[in-house]
C-alpha positions in Angstrom: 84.9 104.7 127.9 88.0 104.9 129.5 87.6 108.8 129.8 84.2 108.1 131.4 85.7 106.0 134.0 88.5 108.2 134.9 85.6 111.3 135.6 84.2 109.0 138.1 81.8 106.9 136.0 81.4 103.0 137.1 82.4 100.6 134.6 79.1 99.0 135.7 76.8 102.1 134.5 78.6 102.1 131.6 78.2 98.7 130.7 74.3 99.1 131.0 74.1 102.0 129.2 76.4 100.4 126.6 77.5 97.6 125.0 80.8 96.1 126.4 80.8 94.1 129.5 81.8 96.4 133.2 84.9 93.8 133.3 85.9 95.0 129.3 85.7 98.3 130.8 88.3 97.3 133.7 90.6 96.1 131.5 90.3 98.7 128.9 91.0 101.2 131.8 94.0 99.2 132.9 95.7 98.4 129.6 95.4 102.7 129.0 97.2 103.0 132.7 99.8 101.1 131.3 100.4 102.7 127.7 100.4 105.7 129.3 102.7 104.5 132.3 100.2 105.2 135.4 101.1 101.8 136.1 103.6 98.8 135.6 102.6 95.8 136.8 102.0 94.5 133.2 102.8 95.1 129.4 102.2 97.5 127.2 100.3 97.4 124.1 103.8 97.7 122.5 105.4 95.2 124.2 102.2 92.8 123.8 102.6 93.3 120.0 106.4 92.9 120.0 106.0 89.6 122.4 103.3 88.4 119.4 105.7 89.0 116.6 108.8 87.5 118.2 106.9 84.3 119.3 105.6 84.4 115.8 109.0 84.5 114.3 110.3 82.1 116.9 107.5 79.7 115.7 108.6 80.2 112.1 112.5 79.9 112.6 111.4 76.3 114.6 110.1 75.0 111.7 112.7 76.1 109.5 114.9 74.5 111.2 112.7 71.2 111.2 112.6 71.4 107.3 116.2 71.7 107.4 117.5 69.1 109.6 114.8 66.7 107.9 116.3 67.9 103.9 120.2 67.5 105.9 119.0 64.3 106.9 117.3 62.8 103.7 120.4 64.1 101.7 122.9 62.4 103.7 120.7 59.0 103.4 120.9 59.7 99.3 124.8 60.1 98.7 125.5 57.2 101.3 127.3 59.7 103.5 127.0 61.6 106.2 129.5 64.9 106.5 132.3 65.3 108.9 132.0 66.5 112.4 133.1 69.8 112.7 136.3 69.7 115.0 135.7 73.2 116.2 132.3 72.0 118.1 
């Protein structure tokens, strides 16, 4: 599709001889400009798959990090005592 467009096809024609909508088309033809650096006013497919699996990852290390402070917390209320401060923070 994208081919089509860039020999001068309409994303409209296209969507009436096809399936996929003329704005599908658009964007299909935009997100190829920028893999293929014809433009930069957005994000590659790479980078939208490393921004996916970072705010994955972030999502996952906030919970951990729940878990943990909720364990730290329910073992300090068990032994009666909560630890030192650290003098270094």
């Amino acid at each position: 599709m994208v081919e089509l467009v860039r020999v001068g096809r309409s994303p409209e024609d296209l969507a009436q001889e096809f399936e996929p909508t003329a704005q599908s088309i658009r964007n299909w033809v935009c997100q190829a400009d920028l893999d293929e650096g014809r433009r930069h006013d957005g994000l590659t497919t790479d980078q939208r798959e490393e921004l996916r699996r970072l705010r994955r990852e972030n999502r996952q290390l906030r919970c951990e990090r729940e878990i943990l402070a909720k364990a730290a917390a329910w073992f300090a209320r068990e032994t009666d005592s909560v630890p030192p401060k650290s003098s270094s923070s």
